[in-house]
C-alpha positions as CSV (number, residue, x, y, z in Angstrom):
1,X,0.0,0.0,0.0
2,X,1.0,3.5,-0.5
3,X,1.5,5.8,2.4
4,X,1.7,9.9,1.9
5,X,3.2,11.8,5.0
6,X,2.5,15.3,6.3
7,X,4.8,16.6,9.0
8,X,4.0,19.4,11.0
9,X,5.4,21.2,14.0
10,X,9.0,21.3,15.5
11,X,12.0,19.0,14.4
12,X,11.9,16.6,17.1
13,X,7.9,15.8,15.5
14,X,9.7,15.3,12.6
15,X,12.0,12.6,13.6
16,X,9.3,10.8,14.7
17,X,7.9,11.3,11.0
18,X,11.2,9.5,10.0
19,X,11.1,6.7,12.5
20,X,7.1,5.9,11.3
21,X,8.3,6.3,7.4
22,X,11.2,3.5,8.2
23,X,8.9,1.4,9.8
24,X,6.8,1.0,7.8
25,X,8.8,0.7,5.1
26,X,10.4,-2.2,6.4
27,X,6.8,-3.6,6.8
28,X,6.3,-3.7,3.6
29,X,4.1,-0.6,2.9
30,X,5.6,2.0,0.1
31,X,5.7,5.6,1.0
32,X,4.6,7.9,-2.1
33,X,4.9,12.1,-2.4
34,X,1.7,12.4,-4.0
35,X,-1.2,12.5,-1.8
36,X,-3.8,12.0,-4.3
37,X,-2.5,8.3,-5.0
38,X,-1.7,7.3,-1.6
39,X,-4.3,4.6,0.2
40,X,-3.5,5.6,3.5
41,X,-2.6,9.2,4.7
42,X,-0.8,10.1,8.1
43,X,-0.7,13.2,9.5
44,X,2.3,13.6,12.3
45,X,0.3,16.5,14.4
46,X,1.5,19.2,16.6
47,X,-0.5,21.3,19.6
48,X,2.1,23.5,21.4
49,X,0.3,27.1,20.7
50,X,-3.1,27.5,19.1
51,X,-1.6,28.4,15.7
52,X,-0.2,24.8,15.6
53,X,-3.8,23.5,16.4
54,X,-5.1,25.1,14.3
55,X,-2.7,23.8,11.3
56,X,-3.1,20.4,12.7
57,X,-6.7,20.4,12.2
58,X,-7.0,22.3,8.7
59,X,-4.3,19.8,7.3
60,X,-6.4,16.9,8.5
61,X,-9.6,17.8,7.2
62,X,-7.7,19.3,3.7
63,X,-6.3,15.8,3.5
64,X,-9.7,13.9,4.1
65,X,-10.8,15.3,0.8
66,X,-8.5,12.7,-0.5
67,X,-11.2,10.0,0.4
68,X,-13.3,10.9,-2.0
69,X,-11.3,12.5,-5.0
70,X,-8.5,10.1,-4.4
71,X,-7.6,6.6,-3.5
72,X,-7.3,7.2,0.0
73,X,-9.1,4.6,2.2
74,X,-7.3,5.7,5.9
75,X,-6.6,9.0,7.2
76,X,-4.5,8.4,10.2
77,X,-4.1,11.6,13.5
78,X,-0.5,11.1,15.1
79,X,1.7,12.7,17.2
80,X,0.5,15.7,19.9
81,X,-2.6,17.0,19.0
82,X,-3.8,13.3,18.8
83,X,-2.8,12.2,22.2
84,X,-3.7,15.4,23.4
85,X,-7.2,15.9,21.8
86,X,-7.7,12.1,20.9
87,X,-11.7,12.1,22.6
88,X,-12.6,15.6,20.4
89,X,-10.7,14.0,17.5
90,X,-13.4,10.6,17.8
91,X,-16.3,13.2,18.3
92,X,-15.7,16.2,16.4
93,X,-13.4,14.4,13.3
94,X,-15.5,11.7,12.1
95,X,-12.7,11.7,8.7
96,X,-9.9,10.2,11.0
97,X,-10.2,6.5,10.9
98,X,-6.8,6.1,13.0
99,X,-5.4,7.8,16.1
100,X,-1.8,7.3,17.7
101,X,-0.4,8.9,20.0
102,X,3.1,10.3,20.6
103,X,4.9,7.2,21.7
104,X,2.6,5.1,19.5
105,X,4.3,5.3,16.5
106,X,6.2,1.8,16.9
107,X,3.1,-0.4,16.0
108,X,1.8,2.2,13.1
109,X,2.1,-0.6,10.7
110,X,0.0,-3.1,12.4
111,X,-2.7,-0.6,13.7
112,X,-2.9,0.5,9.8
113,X,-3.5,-3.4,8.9
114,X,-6.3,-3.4,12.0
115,X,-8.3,-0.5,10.5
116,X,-8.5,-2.0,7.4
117,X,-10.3,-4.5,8.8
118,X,-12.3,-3.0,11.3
119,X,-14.8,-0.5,11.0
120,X,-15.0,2.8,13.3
121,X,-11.6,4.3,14.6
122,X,-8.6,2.6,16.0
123,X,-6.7,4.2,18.4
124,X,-3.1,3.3,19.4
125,X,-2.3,5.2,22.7
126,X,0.7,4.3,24.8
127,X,1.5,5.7,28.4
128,X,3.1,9.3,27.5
129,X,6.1,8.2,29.8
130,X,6.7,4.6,27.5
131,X,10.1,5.5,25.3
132,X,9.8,2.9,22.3
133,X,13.6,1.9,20.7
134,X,14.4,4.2,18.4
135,X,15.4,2.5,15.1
136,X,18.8,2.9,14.4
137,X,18.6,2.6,10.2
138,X,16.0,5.8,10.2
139,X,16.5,7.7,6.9
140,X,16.6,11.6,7.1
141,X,13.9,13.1,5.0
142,X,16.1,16.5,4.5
143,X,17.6,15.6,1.2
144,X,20.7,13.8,3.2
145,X,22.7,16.3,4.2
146,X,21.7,17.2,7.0
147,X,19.6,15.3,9.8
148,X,18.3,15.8,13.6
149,X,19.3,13.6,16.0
150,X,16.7,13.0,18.9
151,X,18.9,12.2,22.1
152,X,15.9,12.2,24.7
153,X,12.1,12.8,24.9
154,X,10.0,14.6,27.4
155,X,10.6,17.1,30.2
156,X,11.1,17.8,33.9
157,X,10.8,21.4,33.6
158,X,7.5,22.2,33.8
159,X,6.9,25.9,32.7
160,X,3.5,27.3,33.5
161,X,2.8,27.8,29.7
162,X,3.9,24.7,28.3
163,X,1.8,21.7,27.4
164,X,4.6,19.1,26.1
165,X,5.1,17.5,30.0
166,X,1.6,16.3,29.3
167,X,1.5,15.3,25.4
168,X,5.3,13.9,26.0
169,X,6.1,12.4,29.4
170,X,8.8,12.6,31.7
171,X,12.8,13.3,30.5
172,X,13.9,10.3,29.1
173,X,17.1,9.9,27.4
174,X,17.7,7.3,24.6
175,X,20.8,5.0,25.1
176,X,24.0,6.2,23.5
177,X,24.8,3.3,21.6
178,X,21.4,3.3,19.8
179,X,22.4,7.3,18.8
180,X,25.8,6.2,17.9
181,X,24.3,3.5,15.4
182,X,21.7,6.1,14.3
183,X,24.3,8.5,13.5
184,X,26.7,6.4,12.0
185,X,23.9,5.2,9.7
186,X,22.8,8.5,8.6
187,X,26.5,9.6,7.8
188,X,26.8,6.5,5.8
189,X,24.4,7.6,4.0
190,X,25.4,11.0,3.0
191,X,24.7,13.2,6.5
192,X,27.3,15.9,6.8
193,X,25.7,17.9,9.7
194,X,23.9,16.0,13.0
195,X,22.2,18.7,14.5
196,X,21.0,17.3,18.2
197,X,17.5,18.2,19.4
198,X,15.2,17.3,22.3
199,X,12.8,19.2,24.7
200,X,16.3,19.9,26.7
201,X,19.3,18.8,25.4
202,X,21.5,20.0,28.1
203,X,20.4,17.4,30.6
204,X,20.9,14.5,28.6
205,X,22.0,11.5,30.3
206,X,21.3,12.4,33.6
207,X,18.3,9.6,33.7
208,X,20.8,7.1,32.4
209,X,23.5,7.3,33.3
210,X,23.3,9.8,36.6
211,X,24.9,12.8,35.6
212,X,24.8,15.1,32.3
213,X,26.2,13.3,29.8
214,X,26.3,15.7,26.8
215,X,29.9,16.3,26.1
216,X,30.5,12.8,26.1
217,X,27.6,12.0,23.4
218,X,29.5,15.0,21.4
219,X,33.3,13.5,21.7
220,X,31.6,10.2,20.5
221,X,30.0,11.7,17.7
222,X,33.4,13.7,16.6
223,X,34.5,10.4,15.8
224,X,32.3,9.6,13.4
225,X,34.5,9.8,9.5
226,X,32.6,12.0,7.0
227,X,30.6,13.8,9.2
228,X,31.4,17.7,9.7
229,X,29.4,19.8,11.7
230,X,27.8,18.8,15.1
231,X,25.0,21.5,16.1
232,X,23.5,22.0,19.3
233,X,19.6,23.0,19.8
234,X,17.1,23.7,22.9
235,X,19.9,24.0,25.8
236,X,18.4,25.4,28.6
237,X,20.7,28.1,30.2
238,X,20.7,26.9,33.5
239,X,22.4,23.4,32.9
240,X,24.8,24.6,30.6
241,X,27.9,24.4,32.6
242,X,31.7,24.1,32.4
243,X,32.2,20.8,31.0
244,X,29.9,21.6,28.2
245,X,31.3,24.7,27.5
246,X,34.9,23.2,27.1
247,X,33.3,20.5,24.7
248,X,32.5,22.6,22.7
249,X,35.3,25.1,22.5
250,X,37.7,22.2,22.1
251,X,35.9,19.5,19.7
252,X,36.3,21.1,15.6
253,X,33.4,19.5,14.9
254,X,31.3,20.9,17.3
255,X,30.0,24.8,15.8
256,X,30.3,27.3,17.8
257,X,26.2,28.0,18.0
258,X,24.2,27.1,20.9
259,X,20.1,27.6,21.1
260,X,19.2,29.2,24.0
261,X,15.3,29.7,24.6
262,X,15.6,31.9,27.7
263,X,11.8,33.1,27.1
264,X,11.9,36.3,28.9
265,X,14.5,38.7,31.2
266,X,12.3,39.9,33.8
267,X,12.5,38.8,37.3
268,X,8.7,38.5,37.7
269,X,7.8,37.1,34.8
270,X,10.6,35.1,34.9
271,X,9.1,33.3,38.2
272,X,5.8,33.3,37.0
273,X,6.4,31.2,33.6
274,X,8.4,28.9,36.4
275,X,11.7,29.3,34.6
276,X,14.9,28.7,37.1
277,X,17.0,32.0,35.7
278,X,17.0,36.0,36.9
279,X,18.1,38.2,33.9
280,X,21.5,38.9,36.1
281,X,22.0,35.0,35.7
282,X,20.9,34.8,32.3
283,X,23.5,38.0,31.4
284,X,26.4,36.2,33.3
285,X,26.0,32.8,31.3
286,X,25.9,34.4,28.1
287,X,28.9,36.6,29.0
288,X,30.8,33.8,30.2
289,X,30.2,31.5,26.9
290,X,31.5,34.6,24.9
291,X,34.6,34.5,26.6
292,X,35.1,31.5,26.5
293,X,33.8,31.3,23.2
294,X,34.4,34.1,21.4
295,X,33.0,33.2,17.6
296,X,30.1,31.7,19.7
297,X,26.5,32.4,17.3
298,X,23.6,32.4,20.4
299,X,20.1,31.8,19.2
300,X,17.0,32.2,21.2
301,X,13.3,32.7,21.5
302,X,11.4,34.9,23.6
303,X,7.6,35.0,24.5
304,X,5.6,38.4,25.2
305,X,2.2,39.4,26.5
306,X,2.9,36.5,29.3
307,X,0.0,37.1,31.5
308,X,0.5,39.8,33.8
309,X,3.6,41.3,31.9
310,X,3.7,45.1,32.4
311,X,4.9,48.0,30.0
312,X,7.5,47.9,32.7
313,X,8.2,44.6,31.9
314,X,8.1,44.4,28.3
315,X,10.4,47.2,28.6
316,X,12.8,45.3,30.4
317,X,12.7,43.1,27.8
318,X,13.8,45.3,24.8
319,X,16.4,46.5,26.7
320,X,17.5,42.9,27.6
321,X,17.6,42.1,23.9
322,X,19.2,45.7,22.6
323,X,22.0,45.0,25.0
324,X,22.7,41.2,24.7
325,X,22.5,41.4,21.0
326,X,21.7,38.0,20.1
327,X,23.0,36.9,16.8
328,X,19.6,35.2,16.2
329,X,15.9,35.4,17.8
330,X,12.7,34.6,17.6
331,X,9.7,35.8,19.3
332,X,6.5,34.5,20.0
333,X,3.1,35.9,21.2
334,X,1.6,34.1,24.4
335,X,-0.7,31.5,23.5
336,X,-3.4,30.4,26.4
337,X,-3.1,27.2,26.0
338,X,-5.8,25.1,28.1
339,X,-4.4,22.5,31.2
340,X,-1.4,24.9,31.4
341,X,-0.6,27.1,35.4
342,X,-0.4,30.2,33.0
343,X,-4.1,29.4,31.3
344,X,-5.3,29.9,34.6
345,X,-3.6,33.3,35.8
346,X,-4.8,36.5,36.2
347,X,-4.0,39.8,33.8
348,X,-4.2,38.0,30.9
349,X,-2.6,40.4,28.0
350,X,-5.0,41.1,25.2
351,X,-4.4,39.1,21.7
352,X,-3.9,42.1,19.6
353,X,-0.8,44.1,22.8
354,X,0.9,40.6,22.5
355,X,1.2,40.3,19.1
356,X,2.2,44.5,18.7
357,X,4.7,43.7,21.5
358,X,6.2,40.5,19.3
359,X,6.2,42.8,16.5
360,X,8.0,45.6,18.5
361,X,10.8,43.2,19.2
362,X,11.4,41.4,16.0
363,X,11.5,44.9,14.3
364,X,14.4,46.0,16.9
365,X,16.1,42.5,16.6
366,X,15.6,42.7,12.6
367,X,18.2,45.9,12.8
368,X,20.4,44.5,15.4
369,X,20.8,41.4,12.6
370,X,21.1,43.5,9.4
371,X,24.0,46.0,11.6
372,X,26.2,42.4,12.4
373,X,25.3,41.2,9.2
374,X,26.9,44.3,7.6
375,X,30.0,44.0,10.1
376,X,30.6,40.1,8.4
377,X,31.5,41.7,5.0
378,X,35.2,41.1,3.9
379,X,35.3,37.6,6.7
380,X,35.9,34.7,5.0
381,X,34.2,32.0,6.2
382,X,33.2,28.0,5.3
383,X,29.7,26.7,4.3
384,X,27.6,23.9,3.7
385,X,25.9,24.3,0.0
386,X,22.3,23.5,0.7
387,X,20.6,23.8,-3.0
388,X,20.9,26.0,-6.3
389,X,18.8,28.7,-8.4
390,X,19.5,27.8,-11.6
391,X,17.8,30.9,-13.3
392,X,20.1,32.9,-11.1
393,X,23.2,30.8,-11.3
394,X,23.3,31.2,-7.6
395,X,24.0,28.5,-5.3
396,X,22.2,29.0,-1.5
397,X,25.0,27.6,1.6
398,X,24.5,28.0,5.3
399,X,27.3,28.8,7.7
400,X,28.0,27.1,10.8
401,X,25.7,30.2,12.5
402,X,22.9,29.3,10.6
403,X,20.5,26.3,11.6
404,X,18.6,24.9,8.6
405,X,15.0,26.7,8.3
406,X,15.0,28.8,11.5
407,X,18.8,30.9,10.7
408,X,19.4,33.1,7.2
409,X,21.8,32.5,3.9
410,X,24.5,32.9,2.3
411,X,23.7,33.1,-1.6
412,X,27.0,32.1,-3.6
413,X,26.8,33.5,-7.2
414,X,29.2,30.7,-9.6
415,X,29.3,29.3,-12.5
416,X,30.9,25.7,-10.4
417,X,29.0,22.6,-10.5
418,X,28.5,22.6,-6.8
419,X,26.4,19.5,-5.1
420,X,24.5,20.2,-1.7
421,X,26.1,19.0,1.3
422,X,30.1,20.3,-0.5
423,X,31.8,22.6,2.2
424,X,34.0,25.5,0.8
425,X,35.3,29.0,2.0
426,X,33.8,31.9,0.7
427,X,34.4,35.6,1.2
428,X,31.6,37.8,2.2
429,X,31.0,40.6,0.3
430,X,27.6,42.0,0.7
431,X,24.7,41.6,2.9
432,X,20.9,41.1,2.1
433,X,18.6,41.8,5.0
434,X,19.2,38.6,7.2
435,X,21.3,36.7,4.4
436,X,24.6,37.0,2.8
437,X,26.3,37.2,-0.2
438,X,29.8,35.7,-0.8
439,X,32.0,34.9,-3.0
440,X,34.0,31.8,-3.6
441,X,38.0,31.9,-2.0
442,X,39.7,29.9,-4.8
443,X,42.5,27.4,-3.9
C-alpha cells in the first residue's frame, strides 16, 4: 500500500515522521509524495500554541478530501494533537479513521493493517512516559545532508505555559549506543551535519547514566568519518555548565552555536512562567560563553504578553535584547493554552498588545541582525551548500551560524558545479537583509 506523510510542527515531530516512514517501510508498505494516490494518509500533528492546532486540524480535514477525489481509504491523527485531543478527534473528526499517540508510532504498521479491517476508529495510545527503541537505520527526509538527532524525549521542567510534559512524558534519554548507530547510519548515507535536538538537550544522560552526559555523546560523535558539523539546539541556560562549554570550545566539529530559549529577562515574569534564571543569571552565562567562546553564534526565543507582563516589563525586555544582542531570535506571542498554570492566571494580556509587542521586538532584533550582518562583510568563512537557483546561477549555503529553516543564507553566485552537502570557503561581500552574499575563495 502506498503511504503519503504530512509533517507538521517542531523538528523533534519530525523525527518521529522519519522513524514511522522506516517502519513502515520495512513492513512492507511503500511511501509515495503524491497525496492523491496514496491509500492511506498520516498526519504527524502538533499542539504547542493555538496556531499549531489550528494547522493540525485544517491539514487533516484538507487531506480527508482525498477520500473521495482520491484513493485514500485511511486517514491516520498522530503525534501531539492526537494524544492530546484524541476524545474531540473521535467526536468532532469523524474523517480520522486512526489515532496514535506520541509514543505510539512503533506499531503504526500493524494498527494500519487493523483498520483496514475493522470498522470505526482505531486508536493506538501508549502511556506518554513509555520511550519505544528508536530505530537505528531511520532515513533523514532532508535531502541527506543534514539530519536531527533526537537524544531524549520529554521534560522535567515544567513551565507554567507549556503543554509538552503532558502530550510527551517525563525526561527520558535514549541509550547512546542506539544514537551512535543512528548516526553512524545516517553519515553513511550522505549526512554531513547532525544537529541534536530534544525538549532539553542540556540534561541528557542524567536519567541514564546519573549525571549530564552531553559532552560525552558529542566526543563520541566527533569520531564519526565523514561527518562535519555537530550543532546543538534547545539548551536550557541553567544546565549549561563548564564541561559543556569546554566541549564545545575544544571538539572542531562541534560549531560554535548554541540555542538558547531563555523566554523572557524579567524577574517577575521570569518566576511566574516557572523558569529557574533571573536576567542577572541569564547575562552572566551568556557573558561567560562569549569569553570562552568568542566566535560563539547564540540563538534564542522569547515570548511576550505573558499574563501579567507590564509595560515595565516588556520594557525590560527590549532592553535585555538591545544589550545582549543576540545573533539570532525569535519571538512569539503568548498563547493560552488550556491545562497549562499560566491558562489559569490573572492579567491576561490582550491578543492584539501581545502580538504589537512580538512585533515591536522582532522589528528592533531585525536591525540589530542587518548592523552584524553588515559587520561580516570582507570575513571569510566556510559553508555547507544546501541547494541551487539555476535561473540565477546562484547556489544558496548556510554557515556554521545558521540552523537549517529557522537561521538566514548565504547566496553564492558561480558558474561551479557545486552539489549540496560540498563545504567550501567563501568571502563575504555584501549583505541582504538577514542573508549573505559571498563569493567563492579559490585554492
Amino acid at each position: 500500500m502506498k503511504i503519503y506523510f504530512v509533517s507538521l510542527g517542531c523538528d523533534k515531530n519530525l523525527v518521529d515522521s522519519e522513524m514511522m516512514i522506516t517502519s513502515l517501510r520495512k513492513e512492507g508498505f511503500s511511501i509515495t509524495g503524491r497525496e492523491e494516490e496514496a491509500e492511506v494518509i498520516v498526519v504527524n500533528t502538533c499542539c504547542f500554541i493555538g496556531d499549531a492546532k489550528e494547522e493540525s486540524i485544517n491539514t487533516l480535514l484538507e487531506m480527508a478530501r482525498y477520500k473521495e477525489a482520491g484513493c485514500c481509504q485511511l486517514l491516520v491523527a498522530a503525534g501531539c494533537l492526537a494524544q492530546r485531543y484524541h476524545r474531540e478527534i473521535h467526536t468532532e473528526l469523524p474523517e480520522v479513521d486512526v489515532i496514535v499517540g506520541t509514543m505510539g508510532y512503533e506499531g503504526l504498521g500493524q494498527v494500519i493493517r487493523q483498520a483496514l479491517q475493522e470498522k470505526g476508529v482505531v486508536e493506538c495510545l501508549k502511556d506518554i512516559n513509555y520511550l519505544p527503541a528508536p530505530l537505528t537505520d531511520r532515513d533523514s527526509s532532508e535531502g541527506g545532508y543534514y539530519a536531527y538527532l533526537k537524544i531524549a524525549e520529554g521534560c522535567d521542567k515544567h513551565c507554567t505555559y507549556c503543554i509538552i510534559p503532558k502530550v510527551r512524558g517525563n525526561y527520558r534519554s535514549v541509550d547512546m549506543d542506539n544514537l551512535l548507530a543512528q548516526a553512524g547510519h545516517l553519515v553513511e548515507n550522505g549526512a554531513r551535519e547532525l544537529i541534536l535536538v530534544a525538549q532539553e538537550t542540556t540534561l541528557y544522560g542524567v536519567d541514564l547514566y546519573g549525571k549530564k552526559s552531553l559532552p560525552q555523546l558529542l566526543e563520541r560523535l566527533s569520531q564519526l568519518e565523514g561527518l562535519r558539523w555537530i550543532r546543538i539546539l534547545y539548551c536550557y541556560p541553567e544546565e549549561i555548565d563548564e564541561e559543556l562549554i569546554q566541549a564545545i570550545a575544544a571538539l572542531p566539529k562541534v560549531c560554535h552555536y548554541l540555542d538558547i530559549p531563555v523566554q523572557h529577562a524579567s524577574d517577575p515574569i521570569l518566576r511566574r512562567m516557572g523558569r529557574r534564571t533571573t536576567r542577572r543569571e541569564l547575562e552572566e552565562k551568556i557573558q561567560h560563553l562569549r569569553d570562552r567562546i568568542p566566535d560563539i553564534t547564540l540563538r534564542t526565543t522569547l515570548i511576550t504578553g505573558f499574563p501579567g507582563e507590564t509595560q515595565e516589563d516588556f520594557q525590560q525586555l527590549k532592553d535585555f535584547v538591545a544589550e545582549i544582542g543576540f545573533e539570532r531570535l525569535g519571538v512569539f506571542a503568548y498563547s493560552q493554552e488550556e491545562d497549562t498554570p499560566a491558562a489559569q492566571m490573572e492579567e491576561q494580556i490582550p491578543e492584539e498588545v501581545r502580538e504589537e509587542r512580538r512585533d515591536e521586538l522582532m522589528a528592533l532584533q531585525q536591525e540589530l541582525v542587518f548592523e552584524k550582518n553588515r559587520s561580516l562583510e570582507g570575513r571569510e568563512l566556510e559553508v555547507m551548500i544546501e541547494g541551487r537557483l539555476p535561473e540565477e546561477e546562484v547556489y544558496i549555503a548556510r554557515t556554521y551560524m545558521d540552523a537549517p529553516e529557522v537561521d538566514g543564507y548565504v547566496f553564492v553566485p558561480t558558474e561551479w558545479d557545486l552539489m549540496s552537502g560540498d563545504f567550501l570557503k567563501v568571502r563575504i561581500v555584501g549583505a541582504r537583509g538577514y542573508d549573505l552574499i559571498g563569493e567563492i575563495i579559490e585554492e
